[in-house]
C-alpha positions, 0 to 999 in steps of 0.5 A: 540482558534483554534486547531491547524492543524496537518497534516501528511504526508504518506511517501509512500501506495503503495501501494501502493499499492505497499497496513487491517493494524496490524496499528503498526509503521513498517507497511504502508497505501496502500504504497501499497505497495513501489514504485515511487509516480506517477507509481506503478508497473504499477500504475498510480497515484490516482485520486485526488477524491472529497474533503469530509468533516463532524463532527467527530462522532467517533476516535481512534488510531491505532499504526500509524494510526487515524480512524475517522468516520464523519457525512457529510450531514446525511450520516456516512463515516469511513476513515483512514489516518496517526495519528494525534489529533483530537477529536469527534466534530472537523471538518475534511476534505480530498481528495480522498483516496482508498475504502476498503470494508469489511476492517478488522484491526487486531489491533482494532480487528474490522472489517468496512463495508467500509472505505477510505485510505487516504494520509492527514486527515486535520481539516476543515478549513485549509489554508494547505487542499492541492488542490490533492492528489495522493497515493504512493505504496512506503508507500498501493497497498496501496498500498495503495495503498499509498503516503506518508505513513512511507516506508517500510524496504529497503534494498538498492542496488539492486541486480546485473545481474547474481548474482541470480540464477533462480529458479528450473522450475520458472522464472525470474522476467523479464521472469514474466512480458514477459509472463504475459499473459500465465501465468495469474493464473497459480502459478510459482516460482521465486527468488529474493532479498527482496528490500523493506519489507511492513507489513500489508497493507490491511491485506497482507504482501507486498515484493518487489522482484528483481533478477538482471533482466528486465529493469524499469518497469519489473524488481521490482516484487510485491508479496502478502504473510501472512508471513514476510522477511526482507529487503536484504533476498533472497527468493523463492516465490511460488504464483499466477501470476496475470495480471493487478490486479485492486485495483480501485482508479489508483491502477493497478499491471501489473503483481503481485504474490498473496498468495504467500509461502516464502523460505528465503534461 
């Protein structure tokens, strides 16, 4: 009798980007970090790449997440997608997905030399092994980056023009994206509301951060930190403006806030 297929869809990786998992329910693929499926804070969709395919050599679980290793054609390849059952000696295949060398998961304490994000892990064979796929930060960066994976905590409304003071000697959320080219590694400050939460994505905390400021496209500031908040906190965040940070596979951030210390007030 065939296994049954099972597949699981990221619900947002954004992540992804708009986005190293702690691997537990709370956390997103490469959601990265949270963000429309086609544009990531400035991210274009993920390429779809090519399918690949291999008998599984090894699996394990981690929170929501299942880690598979394959043999494809003598060469070994270890990815990551949404949990699902599989065992060792089931065919799998996927398409595309996001590169992360060095990838460390804290809960299986293991670091990979090099391992793939991806949105879908499907048993070989499927009628259902869909022709693209594309990663959605509102999951990775990642981001996963990511499609598809659970969302992070949301917050809801946005804030209202005016409704959030500027920062002492910072600037606006819209000020960041006006000025991204003068501000290119420079470390500011900004204040915002938390609209979207993303934990451990590879291996960062992912805040989205509005202030009532900028229009689309320059009014959602994505921010990297070790610490953590909650979805409708107001913060202040101290970090490292980047411009056009590149994660690869279509992740690009327009402007991004990295390594960034947190002040919830």
């Amino acid at each position: 009798m065939k296994r049954k297929l099972v597949v699981v869809s990221l619900a947002a990786v954004a992540f992804f980007m708009t986005g190293g998992c702690q691997d537990k329910p709370a956390a997103n693929m490469p959601e990265a970090p949270s963000t429309p499926t086609s544009q990531i804070q400035g991210h274009g969709s993920a390429p779809s790449g090519e399918t690949h395919s291999g008998t599984v050599l090894t699996t394990m679980d981690g929170g929501i997440y299942t880690y598979v290793e394959i043999d494809e054609g003598g060469k070994k390849i270890w990815a990551v997608g949404p949990r699902m059952k599989v065992v060792v000696g089931d065919k799998v295949e996927f398409r595309g997905g996001m590169p992360m060398p060095n990838y460390h998961s804290r809960t299986l304490n293991r670091t990979f030399e090099s391992i793939l994000f991806v949105s879908e892990l499907h048993l070989a064979g499927s009628p259902d092994m869909p022709h693209g796929l594309t990663m959605d930060s509102s999951a990775m960066p990642p981001g996963h980056p990511g499609a598809g994976a659970p969302t992070g905590k949301a917050a809801g409304e946005a804030p209202k023009a005016g409704s959030i003071s500027k920062a002492k000697d910072g600037y606006t959320v819209e000020e960041l994206f006006s000025n991204k080219d003068q501000l290119n590694g420079k470390t500011i400050a900004v204040r915002g509301k938390v609209v979207k939460f993303s934990s451990e994505i590879m291996g960062k905390n992912w805040v989205h951060l509005q202030d009532g400021t900028g229009t689309s496209g320059a009014n959602d500031l994505t921010v990297t930190t070790d610490q953590a908040a909650t979805a409708g906190d107001t913060i202040l965040v101290q970090g490292t403006l980047r411009k056009d940070k590149d994660f690869g596979a279509g992740y690009l951030y327009n402007v991004i806030i990295e390594d960034a210390k947190i002040t919830v007030e």
